[in-house]
C-alpha positions in Angstrom: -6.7 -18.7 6.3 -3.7 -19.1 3.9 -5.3 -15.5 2.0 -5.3 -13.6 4.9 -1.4 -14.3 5.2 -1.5 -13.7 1.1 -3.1 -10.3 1.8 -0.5 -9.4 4.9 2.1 -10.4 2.7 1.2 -8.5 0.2 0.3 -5.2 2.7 4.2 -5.8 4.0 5.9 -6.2 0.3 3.6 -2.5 -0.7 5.2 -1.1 2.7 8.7 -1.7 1.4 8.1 -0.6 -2.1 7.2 3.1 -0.7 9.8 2.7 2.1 12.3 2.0 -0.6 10.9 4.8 -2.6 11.3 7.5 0.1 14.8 6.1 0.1 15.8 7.0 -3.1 13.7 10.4 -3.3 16.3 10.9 -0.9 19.3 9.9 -1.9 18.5 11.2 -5.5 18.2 7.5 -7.2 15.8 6.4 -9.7 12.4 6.2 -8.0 9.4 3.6 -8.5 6.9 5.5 -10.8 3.9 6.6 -9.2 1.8 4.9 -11.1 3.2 1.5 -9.5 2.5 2.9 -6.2 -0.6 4.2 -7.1 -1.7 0.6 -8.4 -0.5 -1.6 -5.4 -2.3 0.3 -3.0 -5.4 -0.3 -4.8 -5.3 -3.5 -5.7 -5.6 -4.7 -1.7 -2.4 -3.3 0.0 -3.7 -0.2 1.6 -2.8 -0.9 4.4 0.6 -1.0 3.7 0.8 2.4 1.4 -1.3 4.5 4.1 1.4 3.1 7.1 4.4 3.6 5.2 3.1 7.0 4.1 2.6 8.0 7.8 5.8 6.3 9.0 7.9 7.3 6.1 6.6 10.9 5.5 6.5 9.7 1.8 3.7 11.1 -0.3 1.2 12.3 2.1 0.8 16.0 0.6 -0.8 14.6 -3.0 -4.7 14.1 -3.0 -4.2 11.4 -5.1 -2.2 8.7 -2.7 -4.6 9.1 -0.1 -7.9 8.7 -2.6 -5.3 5.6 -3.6 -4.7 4.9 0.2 -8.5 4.9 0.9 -9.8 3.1 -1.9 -7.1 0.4 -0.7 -8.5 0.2 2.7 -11.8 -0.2 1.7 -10.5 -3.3 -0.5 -9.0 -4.5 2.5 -11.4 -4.6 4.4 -13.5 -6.3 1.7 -11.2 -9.1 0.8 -11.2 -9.8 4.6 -14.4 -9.9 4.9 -15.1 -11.8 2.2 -12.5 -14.3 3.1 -14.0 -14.6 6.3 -17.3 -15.2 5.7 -15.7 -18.2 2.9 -13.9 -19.9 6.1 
């Protein structure tokens, strides 16, 4: 139970990392590289990155985030399963 609240945490703290990203593309600030995003999504919070994308308007035009956003998802949905079927 106590990684499925890992993995939510984690989906929130990759939400706030692109949030905070849109922020400073917008304000002109210097930005989180790409390849950070890119990586956290990945790594099991899509969730998170596909959301914030949608909410914030923040890189939904580049293939690449939503291969990255997908890919994520699919990990999700994996480590949930798999921590499921280990409770």
């Amino acid at each position: 139970m106590i990684f499925l609240w890992i993995l939510l945490v984690w989906n929130i703290v990759v939400f706030g990392f692109y949030a905070v990203d849109k922020y400073k593309a917008i304000h002109h600030l210097w930005r989180i590289p790409e390849k950070v995003l890119l990586t956290e999504a990945i790594i099991g919070g899509g969730l998170g990155a596909i959301l914030a994308g949608q909410i914030c308007h923040h890189k939904t035009r580049k293939w690449y985030f939503w291969l990255a956003w997908i890919i994520g998802v699919i990990v999700d949905i994996a480590l949930v399963l798999v921590i499921i079927n280990l409770m």
